[in-house]
FITI-57231 format. One record per residue: residue in one letter; chain; z, y, x of N, C-alpha, C in turn; residue number from 1. Coordinates in pm, whole numbers, plus 50000, padded with zeros to 5 digits. Atoms other than C-alpha are relative to their C-alpha. Example, Ala and Ser with C-alpha at 12.3 -4.5 7.8 and 13.67 -1.06 7.14 Angstrom:
residues 2
   residuo   cadena    n.zz    n.yy    n.xx   ca.zz   ca.yy   ca.xx    c.zz    c.yy    c.xx   num
         A        A   50000   49881   50089   50780   49550   51230   50000   50120   50090     1
         S        A   49994   49881   49918   50714   49894   51367   50073   50109   49923     2
//
This chain:
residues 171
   residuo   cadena    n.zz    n.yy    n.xx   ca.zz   ca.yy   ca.xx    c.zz    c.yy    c.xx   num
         X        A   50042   49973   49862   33611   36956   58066   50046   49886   50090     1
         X        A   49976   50152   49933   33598   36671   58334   50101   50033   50090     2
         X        A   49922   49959   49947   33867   36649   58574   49972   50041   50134     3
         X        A   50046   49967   49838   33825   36831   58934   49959   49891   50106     4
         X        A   49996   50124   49929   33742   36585   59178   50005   50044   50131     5
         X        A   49960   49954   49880   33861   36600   59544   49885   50028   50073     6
         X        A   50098   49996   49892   33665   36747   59777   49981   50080   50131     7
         X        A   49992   50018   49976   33627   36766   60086   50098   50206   50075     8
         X        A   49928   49832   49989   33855   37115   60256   49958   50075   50112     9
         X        A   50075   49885   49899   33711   37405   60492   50041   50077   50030    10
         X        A   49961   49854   49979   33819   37724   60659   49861   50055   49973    11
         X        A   50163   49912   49996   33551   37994   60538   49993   50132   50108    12
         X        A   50048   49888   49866   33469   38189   60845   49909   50154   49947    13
         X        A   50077   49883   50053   33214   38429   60678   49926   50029   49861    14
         X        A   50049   49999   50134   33082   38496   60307   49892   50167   50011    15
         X        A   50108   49896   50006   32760   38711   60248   49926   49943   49888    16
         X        A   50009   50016   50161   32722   38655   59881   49958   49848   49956    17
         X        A   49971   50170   50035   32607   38291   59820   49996   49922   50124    18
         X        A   49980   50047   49878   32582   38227   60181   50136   50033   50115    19
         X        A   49855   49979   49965   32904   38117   60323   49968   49921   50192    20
         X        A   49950   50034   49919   33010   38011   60691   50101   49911   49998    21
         X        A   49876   50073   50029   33243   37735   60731   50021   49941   50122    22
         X        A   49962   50119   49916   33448   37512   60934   50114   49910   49936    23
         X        A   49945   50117   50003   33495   37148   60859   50064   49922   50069    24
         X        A   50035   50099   49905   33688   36871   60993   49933   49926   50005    25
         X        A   50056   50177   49988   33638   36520   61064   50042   49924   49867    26
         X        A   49949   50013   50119   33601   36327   60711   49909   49852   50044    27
         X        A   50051   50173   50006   33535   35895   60663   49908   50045   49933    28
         X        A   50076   50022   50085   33215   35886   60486   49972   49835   49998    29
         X        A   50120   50120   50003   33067   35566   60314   49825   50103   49983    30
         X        A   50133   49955   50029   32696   35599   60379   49901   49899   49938    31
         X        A   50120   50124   50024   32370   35419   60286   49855   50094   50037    32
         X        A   50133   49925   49985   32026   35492   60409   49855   49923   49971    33
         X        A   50167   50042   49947   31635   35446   60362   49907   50027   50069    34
         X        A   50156   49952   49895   31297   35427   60543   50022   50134   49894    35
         X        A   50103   49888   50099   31138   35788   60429   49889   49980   49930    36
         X        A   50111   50057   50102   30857   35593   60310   50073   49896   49860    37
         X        A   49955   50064   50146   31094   35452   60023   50097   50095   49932    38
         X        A   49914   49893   50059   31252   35799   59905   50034   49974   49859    39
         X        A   50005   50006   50149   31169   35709   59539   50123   49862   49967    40
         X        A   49889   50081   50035   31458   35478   59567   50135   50051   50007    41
         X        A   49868   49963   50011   31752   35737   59543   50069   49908   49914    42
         X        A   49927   50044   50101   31864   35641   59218   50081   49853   50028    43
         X        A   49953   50138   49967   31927   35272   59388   50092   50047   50136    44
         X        A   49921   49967   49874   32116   35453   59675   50176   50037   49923    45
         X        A   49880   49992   50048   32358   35585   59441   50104   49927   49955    46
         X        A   49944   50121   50096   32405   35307   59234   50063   49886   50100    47
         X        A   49948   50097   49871   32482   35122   59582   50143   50068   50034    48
         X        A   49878   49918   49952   32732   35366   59680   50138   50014   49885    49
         X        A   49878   50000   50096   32935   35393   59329   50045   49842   49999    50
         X        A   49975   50134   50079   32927   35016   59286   50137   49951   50114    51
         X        A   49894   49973   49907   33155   35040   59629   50145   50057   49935    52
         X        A   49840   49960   50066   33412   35268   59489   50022   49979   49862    53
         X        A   49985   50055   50109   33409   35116   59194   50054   49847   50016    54
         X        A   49950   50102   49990   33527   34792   59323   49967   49918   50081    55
         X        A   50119   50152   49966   33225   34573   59501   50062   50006   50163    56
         X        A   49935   50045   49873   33462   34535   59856   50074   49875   49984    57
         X        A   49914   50083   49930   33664   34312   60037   50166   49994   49939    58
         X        A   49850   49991   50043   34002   34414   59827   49928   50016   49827    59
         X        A   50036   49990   50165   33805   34433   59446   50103   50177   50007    60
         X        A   49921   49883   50037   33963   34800   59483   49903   50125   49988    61
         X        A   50067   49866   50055   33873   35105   59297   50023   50150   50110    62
         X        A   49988   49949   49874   33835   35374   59549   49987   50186   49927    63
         X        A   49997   49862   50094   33871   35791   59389   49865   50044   50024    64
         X        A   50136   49971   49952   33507   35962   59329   50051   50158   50052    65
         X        A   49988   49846   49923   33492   36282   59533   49851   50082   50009    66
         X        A   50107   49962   49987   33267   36540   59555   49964   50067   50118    67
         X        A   50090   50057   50050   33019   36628   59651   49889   49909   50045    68
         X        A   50099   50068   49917   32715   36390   59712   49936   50049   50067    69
         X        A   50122   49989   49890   32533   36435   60024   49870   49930   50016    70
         X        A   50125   50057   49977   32154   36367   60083   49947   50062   50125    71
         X        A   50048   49911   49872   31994   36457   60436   49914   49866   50001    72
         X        A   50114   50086   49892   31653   36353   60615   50062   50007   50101    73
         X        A   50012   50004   49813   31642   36251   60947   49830   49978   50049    74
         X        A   50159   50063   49964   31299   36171   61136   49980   49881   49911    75
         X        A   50029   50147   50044   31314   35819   61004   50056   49981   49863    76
         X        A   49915   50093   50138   31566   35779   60709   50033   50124   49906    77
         X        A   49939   49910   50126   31722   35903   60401   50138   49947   49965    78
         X        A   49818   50054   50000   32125   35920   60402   50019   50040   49860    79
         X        A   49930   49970   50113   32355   35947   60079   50124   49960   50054    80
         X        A   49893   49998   49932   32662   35998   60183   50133   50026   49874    81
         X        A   49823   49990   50049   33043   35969   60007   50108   50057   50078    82
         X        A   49855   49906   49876   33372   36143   60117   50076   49898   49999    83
         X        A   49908   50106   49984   33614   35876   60167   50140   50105   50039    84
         X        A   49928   49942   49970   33906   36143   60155   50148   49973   50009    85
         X        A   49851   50078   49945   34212   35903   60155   49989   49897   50097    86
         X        A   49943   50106   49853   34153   35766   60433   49923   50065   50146    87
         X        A   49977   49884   49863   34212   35907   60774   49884   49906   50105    88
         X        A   50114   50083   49889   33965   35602   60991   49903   49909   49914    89
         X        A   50066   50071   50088   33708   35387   60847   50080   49886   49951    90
         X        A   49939   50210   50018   33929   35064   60910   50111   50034   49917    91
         X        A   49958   49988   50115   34136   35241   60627   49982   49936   49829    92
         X        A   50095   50062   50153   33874   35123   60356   50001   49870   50015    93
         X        A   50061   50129   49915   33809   34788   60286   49844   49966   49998    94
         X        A   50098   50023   49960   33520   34639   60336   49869   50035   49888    95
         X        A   50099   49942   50068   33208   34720   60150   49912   49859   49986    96
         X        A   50107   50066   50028   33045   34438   59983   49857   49964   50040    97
         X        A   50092   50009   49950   32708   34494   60052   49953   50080   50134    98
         X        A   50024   49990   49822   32545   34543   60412   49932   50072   49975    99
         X        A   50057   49876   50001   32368   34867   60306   50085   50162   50012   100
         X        A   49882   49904   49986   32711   35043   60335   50064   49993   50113   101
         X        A   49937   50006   49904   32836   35185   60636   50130   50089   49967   102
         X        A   49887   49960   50012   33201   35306   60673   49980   50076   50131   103
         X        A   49983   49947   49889   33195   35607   60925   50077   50104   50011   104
         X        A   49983   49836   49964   33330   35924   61075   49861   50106   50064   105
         X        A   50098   49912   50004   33134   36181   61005   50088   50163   50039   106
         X        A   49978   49873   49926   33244   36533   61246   49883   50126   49945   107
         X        A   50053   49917   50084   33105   36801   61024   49990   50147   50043   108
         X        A   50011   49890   49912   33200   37102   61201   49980   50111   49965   109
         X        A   50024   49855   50058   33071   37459   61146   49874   50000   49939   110
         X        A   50095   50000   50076   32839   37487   60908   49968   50098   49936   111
         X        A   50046   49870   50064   32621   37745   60673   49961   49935   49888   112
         X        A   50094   50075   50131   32511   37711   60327   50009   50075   49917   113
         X        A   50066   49983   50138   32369   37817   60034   50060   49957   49850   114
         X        A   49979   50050   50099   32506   37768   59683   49912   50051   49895   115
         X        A   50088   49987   50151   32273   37718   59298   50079   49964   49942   116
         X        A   49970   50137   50128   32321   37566   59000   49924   49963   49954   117
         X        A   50062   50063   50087   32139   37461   58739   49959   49855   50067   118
         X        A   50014   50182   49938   31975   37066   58874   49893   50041   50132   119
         X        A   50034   49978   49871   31881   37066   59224   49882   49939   50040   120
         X        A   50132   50047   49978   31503   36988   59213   49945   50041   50147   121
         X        A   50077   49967   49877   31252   37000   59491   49940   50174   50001   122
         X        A   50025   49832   49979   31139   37375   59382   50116   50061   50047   123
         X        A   49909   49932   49992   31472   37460   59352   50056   50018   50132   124
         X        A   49947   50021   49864   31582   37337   59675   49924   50069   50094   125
         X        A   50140   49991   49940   31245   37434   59827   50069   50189   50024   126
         X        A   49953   49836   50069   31344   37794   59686   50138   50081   50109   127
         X        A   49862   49947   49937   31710   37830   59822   49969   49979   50156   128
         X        A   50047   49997   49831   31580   37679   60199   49959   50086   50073   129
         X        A   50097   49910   49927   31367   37942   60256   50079   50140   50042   130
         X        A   49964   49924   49969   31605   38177   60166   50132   50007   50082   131
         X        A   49927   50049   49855   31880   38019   60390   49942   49960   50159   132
         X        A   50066   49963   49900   31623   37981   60644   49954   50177   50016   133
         X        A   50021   49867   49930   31554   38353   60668   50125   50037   50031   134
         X        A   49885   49948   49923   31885   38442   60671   50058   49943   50096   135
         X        A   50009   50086   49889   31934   38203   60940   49917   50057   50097   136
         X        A   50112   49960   49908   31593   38345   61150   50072   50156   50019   137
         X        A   49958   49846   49984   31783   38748   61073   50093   49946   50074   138
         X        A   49858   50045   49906   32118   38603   61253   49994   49962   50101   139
         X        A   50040   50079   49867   31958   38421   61521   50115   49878   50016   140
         X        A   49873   50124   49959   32229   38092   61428   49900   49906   50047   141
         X        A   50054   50128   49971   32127   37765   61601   50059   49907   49927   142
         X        A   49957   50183   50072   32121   37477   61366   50003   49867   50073   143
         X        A   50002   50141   49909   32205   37152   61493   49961   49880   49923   144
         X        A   50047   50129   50098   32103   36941   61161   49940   49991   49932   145
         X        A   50090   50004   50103   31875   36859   60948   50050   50042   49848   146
         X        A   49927   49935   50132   31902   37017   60578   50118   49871   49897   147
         X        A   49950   50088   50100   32165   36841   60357   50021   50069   49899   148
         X        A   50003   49958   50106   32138   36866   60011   50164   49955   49932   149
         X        A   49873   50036   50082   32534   36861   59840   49963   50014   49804   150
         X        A   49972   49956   50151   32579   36827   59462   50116   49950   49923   151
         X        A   49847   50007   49997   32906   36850   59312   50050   49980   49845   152
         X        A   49968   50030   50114   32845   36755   58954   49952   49863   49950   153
         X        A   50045   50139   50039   32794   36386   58749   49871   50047   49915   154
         X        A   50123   49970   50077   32449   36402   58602   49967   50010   49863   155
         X        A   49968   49961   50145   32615   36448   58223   49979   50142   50005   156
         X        A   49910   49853   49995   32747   36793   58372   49816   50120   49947   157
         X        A   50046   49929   50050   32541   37086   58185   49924   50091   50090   158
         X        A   50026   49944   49880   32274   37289   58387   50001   50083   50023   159
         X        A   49975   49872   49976   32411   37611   58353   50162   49993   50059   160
         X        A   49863   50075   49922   32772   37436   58522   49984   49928   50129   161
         X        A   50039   50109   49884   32625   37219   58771   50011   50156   50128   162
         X        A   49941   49972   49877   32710   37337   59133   49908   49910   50129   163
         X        A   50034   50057   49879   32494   37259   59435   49979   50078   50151   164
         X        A   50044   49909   49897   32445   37356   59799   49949   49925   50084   165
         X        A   50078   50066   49871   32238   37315   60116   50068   50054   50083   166
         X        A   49898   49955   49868   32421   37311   60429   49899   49969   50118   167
         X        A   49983   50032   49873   32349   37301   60812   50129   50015   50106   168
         X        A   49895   49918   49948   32583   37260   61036   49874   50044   50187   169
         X        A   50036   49876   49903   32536   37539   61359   50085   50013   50113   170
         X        A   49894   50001   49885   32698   37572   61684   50092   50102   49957   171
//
């Protein structure tokens, strides 16, 4: 079995069976983003983002992997996002090799979400939205973000083990 990997810590405000309530703090993310007209280039988003904590900065330093990966639209782009959980400001990290990596604070806040497993396809996801959007429309919460897709396993991990969720965060 692989070893836990840090991630990121929450108070849970409310649980109603796979849909939880939370509140996050403030956590460094490295990010990287694309146009939406070049989605079919995840796989090169990732591979941008490990090659970072794997070494490709300003100090050749190996940086801990954490889980889990974030993916969110916006109108325009497509984020992939890292936890950067040892370090308290960006100007903690060093620098990030390539200029497709930003070092930020990301204020995360109260949030809702959904947990699956098995591999977090477009049905699947498609699937769980709808039903985190109704229970969202019965509650009357106001979302403040666009859907992010988390997944909290390496793409070896087995798909009756794998672990994913969709979050918003909500006033």
């Amino acid at each position: 079995m692989a070893a836990k990997l840090n991630q990121p810590e929450y108070e849970l405000i409310e649980k109603d069976g796979k849909i939880e309530i939370r509140e996050y703090s403030k956590y460094v993310i490295a990010k990287t983003s694309i146009k939406q007209i070049e989605m079919n280039q995840n796989n090169n988003m990732f591979r941008t983002l490990a090659s970072y904590i794997f070494g490709s900065n300003s100090k050749n330093q190996s940086i801990p992997m954490t889980a889990p990966v974030i993916t969110q639209s916006t109108n325009t782009n497509y984020d992939m996002i890292f936890f950067m959980l040892d370090a308290q400001k960006p100007e903690d990290l060093p620098t990030p090799n390539d200029q497709r990596i930003s070092l930020e604070q990301m204020e995360i806040g109260k949030t809702i979400s959904i947990s699956f497993g098995m591999w977090a396809t477009e049905k699947r996801i498609q699937n769980y939205k709808e039903k985190l959007d109704n229970y969202i429309n019965q509650k009357k919460i106001q979302v403040q973000s666009s859907l992010m897709v988390a997944q909290y396993n390496s793409p070896w991990a087995l798909p009756p083990f794998r672990k994913n969720e969709l979050l918003y965060t909500i006033e």
